[in-house]
C-alpha positions in Angstrom: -8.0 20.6 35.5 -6.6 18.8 38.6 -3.4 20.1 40.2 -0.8 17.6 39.4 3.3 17.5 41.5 6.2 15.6 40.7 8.6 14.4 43.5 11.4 12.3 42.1 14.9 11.9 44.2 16.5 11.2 41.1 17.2 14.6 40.6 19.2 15.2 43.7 22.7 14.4 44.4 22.6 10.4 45.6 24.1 11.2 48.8 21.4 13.7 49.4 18.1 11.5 47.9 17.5 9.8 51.2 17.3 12.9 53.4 15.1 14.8 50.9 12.5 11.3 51.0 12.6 11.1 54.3 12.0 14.8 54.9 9.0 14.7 51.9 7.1 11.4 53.0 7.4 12.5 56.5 3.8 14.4 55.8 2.6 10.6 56.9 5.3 8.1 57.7 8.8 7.9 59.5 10.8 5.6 57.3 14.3 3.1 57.5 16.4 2.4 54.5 17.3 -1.5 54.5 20.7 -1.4 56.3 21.8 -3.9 53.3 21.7 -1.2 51.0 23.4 2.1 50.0 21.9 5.1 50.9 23.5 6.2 47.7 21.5 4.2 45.6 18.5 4.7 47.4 15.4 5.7 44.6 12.8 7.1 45.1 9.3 9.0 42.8 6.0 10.3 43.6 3.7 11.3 40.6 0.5 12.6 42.5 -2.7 14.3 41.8 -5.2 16.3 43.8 -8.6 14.9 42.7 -11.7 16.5 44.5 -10.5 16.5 47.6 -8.4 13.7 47.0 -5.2 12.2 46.6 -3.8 9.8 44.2 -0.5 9.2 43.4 1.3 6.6 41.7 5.1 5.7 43.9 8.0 3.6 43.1 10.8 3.5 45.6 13.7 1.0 47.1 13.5 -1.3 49.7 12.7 0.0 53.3 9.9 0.2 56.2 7.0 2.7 56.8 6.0 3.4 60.4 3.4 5.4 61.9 3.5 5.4 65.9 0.8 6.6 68.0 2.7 9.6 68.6 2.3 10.7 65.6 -1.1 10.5 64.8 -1.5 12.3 68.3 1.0 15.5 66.7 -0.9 15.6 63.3 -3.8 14.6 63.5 -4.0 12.8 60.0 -7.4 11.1 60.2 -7.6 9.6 56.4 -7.7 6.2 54.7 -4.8 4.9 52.8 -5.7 2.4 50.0 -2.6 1.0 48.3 -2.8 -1.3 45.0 0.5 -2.5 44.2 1.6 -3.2 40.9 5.2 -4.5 41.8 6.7 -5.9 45.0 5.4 -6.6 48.6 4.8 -5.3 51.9 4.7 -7.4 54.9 1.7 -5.8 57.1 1.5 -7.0 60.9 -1.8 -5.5 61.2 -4.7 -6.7 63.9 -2.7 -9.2 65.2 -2.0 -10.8 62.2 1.1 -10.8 59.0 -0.1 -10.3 55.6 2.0 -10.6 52.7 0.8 -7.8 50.0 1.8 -8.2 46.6 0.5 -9.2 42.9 -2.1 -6.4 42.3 -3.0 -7.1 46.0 -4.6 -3.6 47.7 -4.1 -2.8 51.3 -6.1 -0.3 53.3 -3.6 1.5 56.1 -6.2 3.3 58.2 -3.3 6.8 59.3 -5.2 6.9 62.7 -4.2 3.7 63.6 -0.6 2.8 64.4 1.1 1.8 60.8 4.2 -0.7 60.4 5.2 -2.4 57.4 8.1 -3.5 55.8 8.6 -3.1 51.4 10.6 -4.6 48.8 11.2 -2.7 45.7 8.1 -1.6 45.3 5.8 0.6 42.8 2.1 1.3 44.1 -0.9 3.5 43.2 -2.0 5.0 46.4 -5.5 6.6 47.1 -5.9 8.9 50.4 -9.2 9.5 51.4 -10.6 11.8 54.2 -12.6 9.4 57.0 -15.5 11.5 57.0 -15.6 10.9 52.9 -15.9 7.5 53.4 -16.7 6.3 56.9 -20.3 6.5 56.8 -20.6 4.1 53.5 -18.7 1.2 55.5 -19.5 -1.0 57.7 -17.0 -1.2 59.4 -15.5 2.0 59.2 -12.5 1.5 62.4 -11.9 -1.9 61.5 -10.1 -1.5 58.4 -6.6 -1.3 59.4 -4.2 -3.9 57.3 -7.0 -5.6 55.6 -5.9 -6.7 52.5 -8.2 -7.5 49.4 -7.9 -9.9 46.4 -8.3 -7.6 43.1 -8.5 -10.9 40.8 -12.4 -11.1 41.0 -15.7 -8.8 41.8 -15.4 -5.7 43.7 -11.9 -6.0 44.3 -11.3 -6.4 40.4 -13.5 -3.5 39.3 -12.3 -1.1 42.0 -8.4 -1.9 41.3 -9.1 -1.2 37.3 -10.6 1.8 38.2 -7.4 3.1 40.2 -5.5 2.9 37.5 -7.7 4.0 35.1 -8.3 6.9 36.6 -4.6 7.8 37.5 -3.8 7.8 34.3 -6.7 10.6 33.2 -7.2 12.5 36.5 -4.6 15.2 35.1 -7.1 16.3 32.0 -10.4 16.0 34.3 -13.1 19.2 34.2 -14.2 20.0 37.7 -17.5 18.7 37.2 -15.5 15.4 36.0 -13.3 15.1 39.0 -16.4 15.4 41.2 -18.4 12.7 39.6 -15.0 10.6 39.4 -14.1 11.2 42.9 -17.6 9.8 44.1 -17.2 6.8 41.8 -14.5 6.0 43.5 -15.2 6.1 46.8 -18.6 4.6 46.1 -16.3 1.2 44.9 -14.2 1.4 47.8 -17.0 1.2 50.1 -18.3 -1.6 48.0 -16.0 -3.6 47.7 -14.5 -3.3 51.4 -17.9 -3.9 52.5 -16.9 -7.5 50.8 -14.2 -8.3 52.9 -14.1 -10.3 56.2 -12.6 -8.8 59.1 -10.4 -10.7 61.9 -12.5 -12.2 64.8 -11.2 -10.5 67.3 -10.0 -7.4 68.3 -6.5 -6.5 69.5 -6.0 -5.4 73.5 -6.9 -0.9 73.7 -9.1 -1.6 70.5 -12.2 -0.2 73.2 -10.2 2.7 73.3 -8.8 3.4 69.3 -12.9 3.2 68.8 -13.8 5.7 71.6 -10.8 8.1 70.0 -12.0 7.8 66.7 -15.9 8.3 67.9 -14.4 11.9 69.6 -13.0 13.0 66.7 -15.7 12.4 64.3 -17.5 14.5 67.4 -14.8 17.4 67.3 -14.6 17.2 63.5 -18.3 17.6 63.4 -18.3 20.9 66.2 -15.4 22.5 65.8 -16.5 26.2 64.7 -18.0 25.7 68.2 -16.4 27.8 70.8 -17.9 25.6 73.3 -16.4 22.4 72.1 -14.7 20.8 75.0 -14.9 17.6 76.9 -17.7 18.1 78.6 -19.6 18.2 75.1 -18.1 15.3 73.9 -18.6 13.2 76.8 -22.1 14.2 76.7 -22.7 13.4 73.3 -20.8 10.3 73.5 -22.6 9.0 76.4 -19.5 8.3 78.7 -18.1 10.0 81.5 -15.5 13.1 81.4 -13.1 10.6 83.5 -13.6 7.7 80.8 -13.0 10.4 77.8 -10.2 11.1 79.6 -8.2 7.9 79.9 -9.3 7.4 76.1 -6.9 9.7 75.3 -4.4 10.1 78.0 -1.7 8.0 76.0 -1.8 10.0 72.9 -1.8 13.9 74.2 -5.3 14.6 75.8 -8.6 15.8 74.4 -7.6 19.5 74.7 -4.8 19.2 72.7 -6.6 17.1 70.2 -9.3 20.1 69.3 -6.5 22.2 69.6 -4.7 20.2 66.5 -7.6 19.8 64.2 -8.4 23.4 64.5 -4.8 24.3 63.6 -4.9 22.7 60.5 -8.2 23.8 59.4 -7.0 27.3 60.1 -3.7 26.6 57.5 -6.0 25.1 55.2 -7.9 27.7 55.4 -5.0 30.4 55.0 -3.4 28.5 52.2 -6.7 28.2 50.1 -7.1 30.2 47.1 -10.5 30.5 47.6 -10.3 32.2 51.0 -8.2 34.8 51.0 -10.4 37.3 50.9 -11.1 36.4 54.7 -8.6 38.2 57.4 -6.7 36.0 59.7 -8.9 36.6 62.5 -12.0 35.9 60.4 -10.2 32.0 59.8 -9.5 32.1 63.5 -13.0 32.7 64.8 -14.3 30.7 61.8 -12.8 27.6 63.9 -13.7 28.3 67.4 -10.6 30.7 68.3 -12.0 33.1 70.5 -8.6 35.5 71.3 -6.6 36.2 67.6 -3.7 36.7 69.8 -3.7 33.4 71.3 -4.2 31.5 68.0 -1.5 33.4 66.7 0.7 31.8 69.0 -0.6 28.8 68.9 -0.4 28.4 65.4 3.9 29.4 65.6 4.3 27.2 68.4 2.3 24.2 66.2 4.0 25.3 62.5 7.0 27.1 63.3 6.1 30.2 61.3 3.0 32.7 61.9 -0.4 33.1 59.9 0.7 35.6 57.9 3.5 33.7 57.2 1.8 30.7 55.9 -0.1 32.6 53.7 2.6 34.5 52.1 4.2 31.3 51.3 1.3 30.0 49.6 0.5 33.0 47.9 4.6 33.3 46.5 4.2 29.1 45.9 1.5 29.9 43.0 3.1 32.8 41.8 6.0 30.4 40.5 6.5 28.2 38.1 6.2 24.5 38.8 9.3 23.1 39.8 11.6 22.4 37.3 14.1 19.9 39.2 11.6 17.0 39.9 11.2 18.1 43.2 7.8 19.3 43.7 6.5 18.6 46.9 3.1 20.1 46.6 1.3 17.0 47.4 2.7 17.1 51.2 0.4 20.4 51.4 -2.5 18.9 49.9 -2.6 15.7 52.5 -1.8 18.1 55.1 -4.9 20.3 54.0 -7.3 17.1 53.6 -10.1 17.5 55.7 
């Protein structure tokens, strides 16, 4: 059955809900509470489940904003689709150029390796996160999805929203084989019915460059047990020049760092996993193109604050207890971290 986590703020003092949000949603967004308001009665709940490599959740929470600089796409490296079918409430999207008003059973794509803004009302969603490379190469248009919005009153649109919440609502008492065949249904309608809607006309100033980014990456994501796995490979597979590579990615930390970050987090994915830990810490290391154990080491405390071995004990402690009894589960923050 798929694992399932409970966040709710509710169960916190109210002068301490706030901080605890803002700490848990951080795993994607920065966020401001609407000066008009109380921080006291600030409310916030995530139900989420972990679906085949997915995540869904269903969140309801006050009035405020969601951002997502390029800074911090560059520090975590988050490269997923956010699909967002609101059942209550708005969001005001300035995306490619353009304000969209979301609201009415309208769904949203927010594309995390893009720079996010927007700006709720109360609001209650169903939110589906999707790994790029699950998706990407079933659209179209796969880097030209950022703020589109989508009417869910007719075809595609109408099918794929039905499905959301249908299969929120029995995700939780799926088989594996289930979750696997639902997962791909899924992803199949997104594809369809984004595949439906028109894009913008033009593209926003540095889009050149977001493309070229996001054309790396796929590059990195696809090579990265490679030890070899540098610039000079990517520029060549790429067809551009080291320079032009370069200047791609001289606003948002450089390609060195950017290899660095991905293979970090496959290494704690990799350390946290169930599945894997029959495999020694240098064994994940070399797995994803660390060559010195002793360098990754550090690398991975400077990156997480805590060594391998650490991670892993944490992980291994986390399933030896019971779920969290205070509504304060905060699993799914590991399993979007972990997506890949």
């Amino acid at each position: 059955m798929a694992e399932t986590s409970v966040f709710c703020a509710s169960a916190i003092a109210p002068e301490a809900r706030l901080a605890a949000w803002r700490e848990s949603i951080g795993v994607i967004f920065d966020v401001r509470l609407d000066t008009v308001r109380s921080p006291e009665r600030f409310r916030a709940r995530v139900e989420s489940v972990l679906l085949d490599g997915l995540v869904l959740n269903r969140c309801s929470a006050s009035r405020q904003s969601f951002s997502r600089p390029v800074s911090r796409y560059a520090a975590d490296g988050l490269d997923h689709y956010m699909f967002q079918l609101f059942l209550s409430g708005s969001s005001d999207i300035p995306g490619r150029g353009q304000r969209v008003q979301a609201g009415g059973r309208a769904l949203v794509c927010l594309d995390l390796a893009d720079r996010v803004e927007t700006f709720t009302d109360d609001f209650e969603m169903l939110n589906v996160i999707v790994p790029r490379r699950r998706l990407s190469g079933l659209l179209r248009h796969p880097d030209s999805l950022q703020g589109l919005t989508m009417d869910t009153g007719t075809g595609a649109g109408h099918l794929l929203a039905n499905y959301m919440v249908s299969l929120f609502a029995v995700a939780p008492t799926l088989s594996v084989i289930e979750e696997t065949v639902a997962a791909g249904v899924l992803i199949q309608l997104i594809a369809s019915a984004y595949n439906g809607v028109p894009l913008p006309s033009a593209d926003p100033p540095g889009w050149t460059d977001h493309a070229l980014v996001l054309q790396a990456r796929r590059i990195m994501r696809e090579q990265l047990a490679d030890p070899a796995l540098g610039p000079d490979l990517i520029a060549a597979r790429m067809g551009i020049s080291r320079a032009r590579l370069y200047r791609a990615f001289s606003e948002i930390g450089g390609v060195n760092e950017a290899i660095r970050e991905l293979r970090l987090r496959r290494c704690f994915a990799d350390l946290v996993s169930p599945a894997l830990a029959g495999l020694s810490i240098s064994e994940i290391a070399y797995r994803w193109g660390f060559a010195d154990p002793s360098h990754f080491a550090r690398a991975f405390r400077t990156r997480f604050s805590m060594t391998p071995s650490e991670a892993r004990h944490r992980k291994l402690e986390s399933l030896a207890r019971p779920p969290e009894a205070n509504g304060l589960d905060r699993s799914y923050e590991a399993w979007i971290e972990a997506l890949a």
